[in-house]
N, C-alpha and C positions, 0 to 999 in steps of 0.2 A: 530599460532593455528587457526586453518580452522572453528574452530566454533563459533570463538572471532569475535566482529564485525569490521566493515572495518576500516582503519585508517581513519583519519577524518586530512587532509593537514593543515587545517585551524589552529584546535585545536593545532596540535603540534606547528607550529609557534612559536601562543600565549606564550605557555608551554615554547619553547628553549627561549623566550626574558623574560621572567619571572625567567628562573633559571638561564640565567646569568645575571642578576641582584643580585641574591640569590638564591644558590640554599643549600634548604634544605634538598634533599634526601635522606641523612645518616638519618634523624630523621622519615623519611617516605618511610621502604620500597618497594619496590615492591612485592608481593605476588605470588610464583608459588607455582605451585602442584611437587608432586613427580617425574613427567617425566619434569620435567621445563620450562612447559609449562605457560603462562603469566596470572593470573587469576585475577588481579588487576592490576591498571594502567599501561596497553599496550600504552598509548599516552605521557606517561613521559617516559616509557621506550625510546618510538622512539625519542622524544627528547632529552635523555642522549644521547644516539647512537650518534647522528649528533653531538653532542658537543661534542663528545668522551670523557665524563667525567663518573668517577666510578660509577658502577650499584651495589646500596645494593639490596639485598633482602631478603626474611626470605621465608621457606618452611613449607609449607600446604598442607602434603599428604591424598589424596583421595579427594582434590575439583574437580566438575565437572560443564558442561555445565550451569546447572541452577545456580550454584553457582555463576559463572562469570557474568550472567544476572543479580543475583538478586544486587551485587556487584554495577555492572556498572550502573545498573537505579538508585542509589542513587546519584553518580557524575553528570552524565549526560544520560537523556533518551535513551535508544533504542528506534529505529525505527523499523516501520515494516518489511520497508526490512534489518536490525540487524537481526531481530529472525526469519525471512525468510531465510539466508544468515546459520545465526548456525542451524536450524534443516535440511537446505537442506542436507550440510558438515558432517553430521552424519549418512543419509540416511532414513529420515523418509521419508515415502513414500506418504503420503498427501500434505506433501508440498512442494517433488519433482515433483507431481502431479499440485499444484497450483503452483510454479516457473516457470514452462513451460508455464501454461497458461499465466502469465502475461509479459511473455519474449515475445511469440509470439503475442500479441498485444498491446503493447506497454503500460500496465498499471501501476498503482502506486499499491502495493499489497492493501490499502485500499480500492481503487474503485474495485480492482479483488473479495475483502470479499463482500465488497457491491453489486456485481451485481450476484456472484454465492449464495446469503444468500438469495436474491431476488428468488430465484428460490429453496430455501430450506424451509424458514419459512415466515410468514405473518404478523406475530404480528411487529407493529409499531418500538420496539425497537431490531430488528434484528440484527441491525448493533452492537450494543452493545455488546450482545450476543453470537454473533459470534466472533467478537476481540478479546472479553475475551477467547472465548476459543481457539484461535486461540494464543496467547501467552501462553495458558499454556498445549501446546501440545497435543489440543484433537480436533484439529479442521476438520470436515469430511464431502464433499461435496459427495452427490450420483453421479454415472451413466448420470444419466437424468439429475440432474442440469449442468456438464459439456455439456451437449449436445445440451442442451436451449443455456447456455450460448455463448458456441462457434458457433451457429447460429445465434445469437443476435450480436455478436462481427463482425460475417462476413460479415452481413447484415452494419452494419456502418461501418466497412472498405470501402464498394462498395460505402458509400454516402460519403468519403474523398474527394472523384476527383469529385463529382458534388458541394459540398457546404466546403469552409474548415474550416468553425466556427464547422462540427461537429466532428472535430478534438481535439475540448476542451473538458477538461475532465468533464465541467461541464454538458458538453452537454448527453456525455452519462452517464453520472451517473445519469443524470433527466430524459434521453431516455430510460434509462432501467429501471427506477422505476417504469416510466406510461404504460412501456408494461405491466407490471406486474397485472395494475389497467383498463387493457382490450385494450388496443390501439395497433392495428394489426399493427408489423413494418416492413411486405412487402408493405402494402396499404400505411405505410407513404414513404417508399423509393421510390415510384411509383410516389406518390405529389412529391415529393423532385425532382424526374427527368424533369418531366414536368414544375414544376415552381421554380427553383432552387434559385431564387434570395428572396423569401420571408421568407424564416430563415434568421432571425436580429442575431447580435452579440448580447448577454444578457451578466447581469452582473452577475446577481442572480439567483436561481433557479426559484423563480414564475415567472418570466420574463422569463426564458427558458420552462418554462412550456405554458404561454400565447400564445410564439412564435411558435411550435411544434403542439400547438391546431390547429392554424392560419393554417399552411401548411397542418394538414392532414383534415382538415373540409371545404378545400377549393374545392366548387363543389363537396362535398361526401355526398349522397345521406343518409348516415350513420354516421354523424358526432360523435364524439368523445368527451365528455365534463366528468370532473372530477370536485369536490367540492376543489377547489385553497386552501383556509383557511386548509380542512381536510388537504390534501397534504403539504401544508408548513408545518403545526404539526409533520406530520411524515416526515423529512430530518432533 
């Protein structure tokens, strides 16, 4: 079922050394819908499978996408990219929209929320905001935020092959906050060319944020300074 989320190698493992130990399936079973489609444990199913051992189940006509969600985050969490994965397979077209972006540079779909939210709303708990509604299928980035963002994206692509710390995701998920908070990122990728060795590896975000000041305030006649403490508040 294309809207169920991916198998998970690991989990079944665990699952096959646990049912042959015992396995209690007949007393637990499996849940489909009317067309027999898998709407509850899809990871013991695939365990039974490999053990070729009997698959009970009992049938629940008219369960659908949300249902398997709501199911599954009680056993174990969905991921973002889970419910990226089930609304893409269905054809909602906002998150076939953000799938592509995050395919094409190479992000984790929460930094993708994070840096296109940046570019939607201002208030400090954005990211929250956005999640939530981005798991409950109402999540809707404008025109212009794609168009910020994919210039922001391509703008640190181009600083891959000068520095490769900003290759870290921490880096641009700090790099894209502080544009937000006025720091021009053609002026920093121009620092970045000319002195490429002064972005440090950081661990943390203030510390990517110090670093970041450091290279584009170096010799800029127009230095760039943010309130550190305000800024860690809001990450």
């Amino acid at each position: 079922m294309d809207w169920n989320r991916s198998i998970n190698a690991r989990h079944v493992y665990g699952l096959k050394n646990s049912i042959s130990k015992n396995n209690l399936s007949s007393a637990n079973p499996i849940i489909v819908n009317d067309k027999f489609e898998i709407i509850d444990w899809q990871h013991r199913f695939e365990a039974l499978r490999l053990l070729s051992k009997p698959i009970y189940y009992i049938v629940q006509p008219w369960l659908n996408m949300g249902d398997v969600q709501l199911l599954n985050s009680v056993a174990k969490n969905w991921t973002y990219e889970d419910y990226l994965k089930s609304y893409v397979s269905v054809g909602l077209p906002e998150y076939i929209k953000l799938h592509n972006f995050v395919i094409e540079y190479g992000l984790t779909v929460a930094i993708a929320l994070s840096i296109l939210g940046q570019n939607t709303m201002s208030n400090h708990r954005l990211e929250a905001i956005v999640r939530k509604d981005f798991i409950n299928w109402s999540v809707s980035f404008s025109d212009e935020a794609y168009g910020e963002a994919n210039f922001l994206m391509w703008l640190i692509k181009e600083m891959h092959s000068i520095n490769k710390f900003t290759r870290l995701w921490k880096f641009i998920q700090t790099f894209a906050s502080l544009t937000q908070k006025g720091l021009d990122p053609k002026r920093f990728l121009s620092k970045l060319k000319v002195n490429p060795t002064r972005l440090l590896h950081s661990s943390t975000s203030i510390e990517w944020y110090d670093n970041i000041e450091k290279v584009y305030n170096y010799k800029n006649s127009n230095p760039f300074h943010y309130d550190a403490r305000v800024w860690w508040d809001r990450l």
